[in-house]
N, C-alpha and C positions, 0 to 999 in steps of 0.2 A: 225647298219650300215654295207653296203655289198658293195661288187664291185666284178661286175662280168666281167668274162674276155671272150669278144665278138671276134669271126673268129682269134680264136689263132694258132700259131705255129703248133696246136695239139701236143706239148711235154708233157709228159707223165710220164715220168721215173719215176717209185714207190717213189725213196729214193728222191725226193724231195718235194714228202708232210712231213710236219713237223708242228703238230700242228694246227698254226689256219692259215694254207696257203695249196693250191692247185693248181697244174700247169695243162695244159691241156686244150682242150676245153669247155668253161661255165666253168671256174674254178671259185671258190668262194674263197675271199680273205675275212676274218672279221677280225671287231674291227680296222680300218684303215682308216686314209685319205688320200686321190690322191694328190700330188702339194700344201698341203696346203687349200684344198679347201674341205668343211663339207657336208657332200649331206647324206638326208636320206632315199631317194634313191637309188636302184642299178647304178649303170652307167657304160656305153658299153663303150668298149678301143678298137677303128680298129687295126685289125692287131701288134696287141702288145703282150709281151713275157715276163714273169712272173718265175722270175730265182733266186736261193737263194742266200742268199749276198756271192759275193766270196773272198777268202781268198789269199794273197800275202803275201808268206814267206820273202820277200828280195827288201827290199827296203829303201829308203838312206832318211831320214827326217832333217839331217845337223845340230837340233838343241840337246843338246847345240854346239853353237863354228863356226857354217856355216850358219847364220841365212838370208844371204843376197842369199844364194843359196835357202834355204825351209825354212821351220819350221813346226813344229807338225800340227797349226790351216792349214797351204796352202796345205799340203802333203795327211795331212786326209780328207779333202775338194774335193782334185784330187781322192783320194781312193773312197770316196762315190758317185762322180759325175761317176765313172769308173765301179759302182756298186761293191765294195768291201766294207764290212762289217767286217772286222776283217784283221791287216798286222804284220809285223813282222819288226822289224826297226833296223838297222845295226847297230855297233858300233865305227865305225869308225868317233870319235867327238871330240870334245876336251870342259870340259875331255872324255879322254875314259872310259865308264862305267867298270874300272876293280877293282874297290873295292864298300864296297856300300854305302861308300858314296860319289865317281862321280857317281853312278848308281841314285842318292835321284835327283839329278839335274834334269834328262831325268825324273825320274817317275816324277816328282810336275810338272816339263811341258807338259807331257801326261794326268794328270789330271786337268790341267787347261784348255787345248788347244784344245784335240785331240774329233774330230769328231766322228772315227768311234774308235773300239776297237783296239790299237797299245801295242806290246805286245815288249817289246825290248832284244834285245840280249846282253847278259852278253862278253866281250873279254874274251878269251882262255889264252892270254898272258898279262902281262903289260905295258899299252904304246901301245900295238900290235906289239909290238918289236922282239916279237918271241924270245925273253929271259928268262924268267922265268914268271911260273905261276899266272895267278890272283888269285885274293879270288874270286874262283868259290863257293866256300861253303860260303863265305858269302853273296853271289848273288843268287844264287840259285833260293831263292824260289820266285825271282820277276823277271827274266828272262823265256822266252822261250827255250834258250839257247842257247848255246856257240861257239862264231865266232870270228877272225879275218878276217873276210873279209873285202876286198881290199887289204891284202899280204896273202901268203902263210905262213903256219907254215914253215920254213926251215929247222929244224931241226927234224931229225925222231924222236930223245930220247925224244926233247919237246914235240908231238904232242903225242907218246905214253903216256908218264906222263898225260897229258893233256886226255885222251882216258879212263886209268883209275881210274881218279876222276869224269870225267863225269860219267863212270858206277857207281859209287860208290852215284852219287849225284840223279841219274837216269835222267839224261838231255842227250840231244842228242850234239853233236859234227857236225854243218856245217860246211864246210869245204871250203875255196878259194883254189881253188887248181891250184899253180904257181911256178913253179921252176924258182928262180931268174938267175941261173947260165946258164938256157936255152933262155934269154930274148935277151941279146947282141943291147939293143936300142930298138928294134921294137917295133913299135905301130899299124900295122896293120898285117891281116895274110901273114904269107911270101908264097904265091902266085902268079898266074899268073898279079894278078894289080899291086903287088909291084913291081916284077921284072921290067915291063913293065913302071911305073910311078917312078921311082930310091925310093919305098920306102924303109924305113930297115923292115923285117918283124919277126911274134912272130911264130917262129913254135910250132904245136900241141902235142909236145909232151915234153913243160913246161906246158901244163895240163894234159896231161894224165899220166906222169911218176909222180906225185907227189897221184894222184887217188890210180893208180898204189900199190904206198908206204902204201898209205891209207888205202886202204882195205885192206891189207897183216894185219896192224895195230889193225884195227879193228876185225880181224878176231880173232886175237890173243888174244885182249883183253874182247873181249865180246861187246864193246861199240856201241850203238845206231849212225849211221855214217851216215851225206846227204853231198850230193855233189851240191855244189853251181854252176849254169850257164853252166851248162858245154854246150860244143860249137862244140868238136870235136869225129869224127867217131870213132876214138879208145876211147874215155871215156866211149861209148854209148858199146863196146865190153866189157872193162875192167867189167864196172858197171854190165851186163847182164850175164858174167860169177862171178861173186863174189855174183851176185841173187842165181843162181845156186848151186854154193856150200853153201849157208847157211848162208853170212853173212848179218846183219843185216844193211845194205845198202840203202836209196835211193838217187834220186836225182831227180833236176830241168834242165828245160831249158827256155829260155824265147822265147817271140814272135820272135823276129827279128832273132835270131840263125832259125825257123821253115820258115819263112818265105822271108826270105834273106840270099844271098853270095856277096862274093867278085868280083862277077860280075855285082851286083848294085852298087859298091863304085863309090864315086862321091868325088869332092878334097874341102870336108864339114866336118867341124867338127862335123855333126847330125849324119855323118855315123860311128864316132870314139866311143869303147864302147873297156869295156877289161873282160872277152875274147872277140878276134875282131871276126868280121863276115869272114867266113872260107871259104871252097869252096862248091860247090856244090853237092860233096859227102857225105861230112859231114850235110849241109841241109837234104839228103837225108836220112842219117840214123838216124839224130834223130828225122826223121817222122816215121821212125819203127819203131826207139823205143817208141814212143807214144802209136802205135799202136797193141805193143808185152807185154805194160807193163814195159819194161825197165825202160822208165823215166818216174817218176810217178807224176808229176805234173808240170804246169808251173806258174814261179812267171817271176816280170817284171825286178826285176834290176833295177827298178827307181830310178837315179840318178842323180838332176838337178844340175846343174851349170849356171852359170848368163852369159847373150849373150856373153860378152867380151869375156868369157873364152871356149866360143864355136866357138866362131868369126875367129878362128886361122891358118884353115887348118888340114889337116886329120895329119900334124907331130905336131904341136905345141896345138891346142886344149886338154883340158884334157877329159880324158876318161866317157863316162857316157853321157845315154841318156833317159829322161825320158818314161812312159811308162803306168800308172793306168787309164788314160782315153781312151787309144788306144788297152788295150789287148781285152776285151772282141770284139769291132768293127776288129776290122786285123785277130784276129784269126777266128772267124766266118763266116766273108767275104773269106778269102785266103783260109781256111781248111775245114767249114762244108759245104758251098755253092759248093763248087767244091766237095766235096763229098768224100776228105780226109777222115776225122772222122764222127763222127755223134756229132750232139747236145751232147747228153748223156756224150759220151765219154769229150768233152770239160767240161762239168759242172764237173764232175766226178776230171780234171785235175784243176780246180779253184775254186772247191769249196770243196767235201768229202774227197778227199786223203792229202790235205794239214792237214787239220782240224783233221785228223786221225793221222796221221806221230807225228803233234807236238803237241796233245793232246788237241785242241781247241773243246770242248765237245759244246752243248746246240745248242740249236737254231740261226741260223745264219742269221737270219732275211732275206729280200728279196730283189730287184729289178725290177724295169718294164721298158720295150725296147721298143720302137716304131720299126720296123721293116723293115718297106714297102719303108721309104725314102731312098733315095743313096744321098751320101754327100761329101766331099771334108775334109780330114785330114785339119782342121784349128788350128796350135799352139796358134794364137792369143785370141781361145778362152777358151784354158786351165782353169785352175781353180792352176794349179801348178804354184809358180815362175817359174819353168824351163819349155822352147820351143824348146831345142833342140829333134827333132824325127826323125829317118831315114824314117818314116810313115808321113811327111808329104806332102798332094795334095793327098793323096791315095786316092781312092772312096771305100769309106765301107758304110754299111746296119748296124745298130742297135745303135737307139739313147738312152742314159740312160733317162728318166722320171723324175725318181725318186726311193730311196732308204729307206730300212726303217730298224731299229736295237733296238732291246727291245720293240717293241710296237710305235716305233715313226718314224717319217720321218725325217732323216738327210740332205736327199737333195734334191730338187726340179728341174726341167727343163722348163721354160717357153718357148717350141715349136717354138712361135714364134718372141723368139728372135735369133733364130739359122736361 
C-alpha cells in the first residue's frame, strides 16, 4: 500500500526523509493509511504537505491535580491534531513530580492516556518551592528533564546546586526565568498599553536578569542550560553572546511572542500569558534571532485553563494560553508565506532541534496538511479543553489531515466537517 503526494509544496529538505517517508513532489509515503481509510491503490492528495511529526518542549497537560483545565488523553489529542508527535509536559501539578513516587502518578497516566509520545519533566526543586532540591537522581531516568516552570529558581546557590546535579545526572536544566523581586504586580508588559490602559506592568528585565544569572551559572558549572519562552530583546542578546563564548545554552520562544506585541492587546484574557506579550522590538529581535540561530526552537507554552478563569480581563484572568493546534497554521501563514523564514527553517525549529537539544532520537513519525484553504482560527473547534488563543478569527493556511507515530495514525481530520 502507497500514497502518493500529488502537486505538493515542492519541500524538499534532505533531513526529512526518514525511512519509509518522503517529502517533496510525487513523494512516496509506504506501509500507511490516510484518515482511517485502506486503499490499495495509490491516492493523489491536492495541494497537500507531508511534514515530520513535530516536537513541543513546553507544555502544561494539568494532570495529575488540574484535570478540569486538560489531561494527558485532551492535551495529546490537541498535540496530534496540531501535528506534533512527541511533547514535553511541565511539572507544575499536584503532586509535583519531585520524587518518584509523585512522578509514578503522571507516568501510569501517560501510559494509559497519552496519544502521542509525552515525555515529562522531573521539578528542580521541592514543591517547586525553590527550597531545596528534589530527588533528581531518583527521577532521572524517566524525565526528559528538569524544570520549575511556572517560577523561577530565586535563588542563585539553589539553581547552582541544582546545575551541578543535573551535570552529574546528564539532564539538561530548563529554566523559567523570573525575578520575583522585579514583578511589583504586573501582568502585562509594562509598556505603552499599560501605561495608557492604568495597567501594573512586568518589566523585561525580571527575565532577562535571572537568564543573565543563568548563564554566568551554567558557564561555571558545565551544565547542559534551555531557556524557557523567552519574550524579550535582551534574552535574545544575553543568550547569543553566552552562544559565543562557549556555553552550553539554548532556548525557546513561542508563536505569539514571534508574531504579536503589546500593540494587539485587547482587555481579554486570551491575550494574558507570562511572559507577556512585549513590544515591538522585542517581536523584532526574536525574529533574528530565529534567523541567526540564536533561538533554536520554538515550543507553544500550551497552557489551558477553563473559560471562567479566562473570562476575567487582562488583570484578573490567569496566565496561559493554549497553542498545539494553532502553531504550525500562525507560524506558516505570519512567517513562511510572507517570506520571514522559509519552510525548512520552521521544520528545522519544530521538529530536528527540539528532538536534538533533548535527546528524542528515532523516527518521528509524520503529518499531512491540506494547504490550499484559508480558514478562520475557530477555538470551538479545538480538540483541547482549553479556548483561550490570542490567534483567535486569524485567517491561516494549513489544515492538519492527519498524523501518524510508530507506523499508525493517531489522528484523523474529516474535511468536511471543518
Amino acid at each position: 500500500m502507497s500514497f502518493i503526494l500529488k502537486n505538493s509544496l515542492n519541500y524538499t529538505e534532505k533531513k526529512v526523509s526518514s525511512g519509509n517517508f518522503l517529502v517533496g513532489d510525487d513523494a512516496e509515503i509506504s506501509d500507511v493509511s490516510l484518515c482511517g481509510k485502506e486503499c490499495n491503490d495509490s491516492v493523489g492528495i491536492h495541494d497537500c504537505l507531508i511534514l515530520p511529526g513535530f516536537c513541543d518542549v513546553h507544555v502544561h497537560f494539568r494532570e495529575p491535580g488540574y484535570l478540569y483545565k486538560e489531561d494527558i488523553y485532551s492535551g495529546s489529542l490537541s498535540a496530534a491534531a496540531g501535528g506534533f508527535t512527541d511533547v514535553c509536559a511541565m511539572p507544575n501539578l499536584d503532586p509535583v513530580p519531585d520524587s518518584a513516587e509523585n512522578l509514578k502518578v503522571q507516568l501510569d497516566a501517560i501510559r494509559k492516556k497519552a496519544v502521542v509520545g509525552v515525555h515529562p519533566y522531573g521539578a528542580i526543586t521541592v514543591g517547586e518551592k525553590g527550597e531545596r532540591l528534589s530527588d533528581m537522581e531518583g527521577m532521572a531516568e524517566n524525565v526528559i528533564a528538569f524544570s520549575d516552570d511556572g517560577k523561577g529558581v530565586q535563588s542563585g546557590e539553589i539553581m547552582e546546586e541544582a546545575m551541578k546535579e543535573a551535570k552529574r545526572l546528564g539532564k539538561i536544566i530548563a529554566a523559567h526565568c523570573e525575578d520575583n523581586s522585579l514583578l511589583f504586580g504586573g501582568y502585562i508588559h509594562d509598556g505603552k498599553y499599560a501605561a495608557s490602559h492604568a495597567h501594573r506592568g512586568i518589566c523585561s528585565e525580571s527575565e532577562w536578569k535571572q537568564i543573565e544569572r543563568d548563564v554566568g551559572l551554567a558557564a561555571k558549572t558545565g551544565c547542559a542550560y534551555h531557556v524557557c519562552h523567552i519574550s524579550a530583546k535582551e534574552s535574545v542578546r544575553i543568550i547569543r553572546e553566552a552562544k559565543a563564548s562557549g556555553v552550553d545554552v539554548t532556548c525557546e520562544t513561542a508563536p505569539h511572542y514571534l508574531l504579536l506585541d503589546d500593540g494587539d492587546l485587547l482587555e481579554d484574557g486570551r491575550f494574558k500569558m507570562n511572559p507577556p506579550l512585549r513590544d515591538r522590538a522585542d517581536r523584532e529581535a526574536l525574529t533574528e534571532g530565529i534567523l541567526d540561530g540564536t533561538v533554536d526552537m520554538i515550543a507553544t507554552d500550551h497552557a489551558p485553563h477553563s473559560r471562567e478563569e479566562k473570562s476575567r480581563g487582562l488583570e484578573r484572568s490567569l496566565m496561559g494560553v493554549v497553542g498545539l493546534e494553532t502553531a504550525f497554521p500562525v507560524l506558516y501563514t505570519g512567517l513562511v508565506k510572507k517570506g520571514v523564514i522559509s519552510l525548512d527553517r520552521l521544520v528545522e525549529l519544530m521538529c530536528f532541534n527540539p528532538r536534538k537539544r533533548f535527546g528524542l532520537s528515532g523516527n518521528p513519525g509524520f503529518s499531512i496538511w491540506s494547504m490550499s484553504e484559508k480558514y478562520r482560527v475557530d477555538p470551538e473547534k479545538f480538540h483541547t479543553k482549553g479556548r483561550s488563543t490570542p490567534f483567535e478569527g486569524m485567517e491561516v493556511y494549513g489544515r492538519c489531515i492527519a498524523t501518524f507515530r510508530d507506523g499508525r495514525e493517531i489522528y484523523s481530520s474529516d474535511l468536511s466537517d471543518n
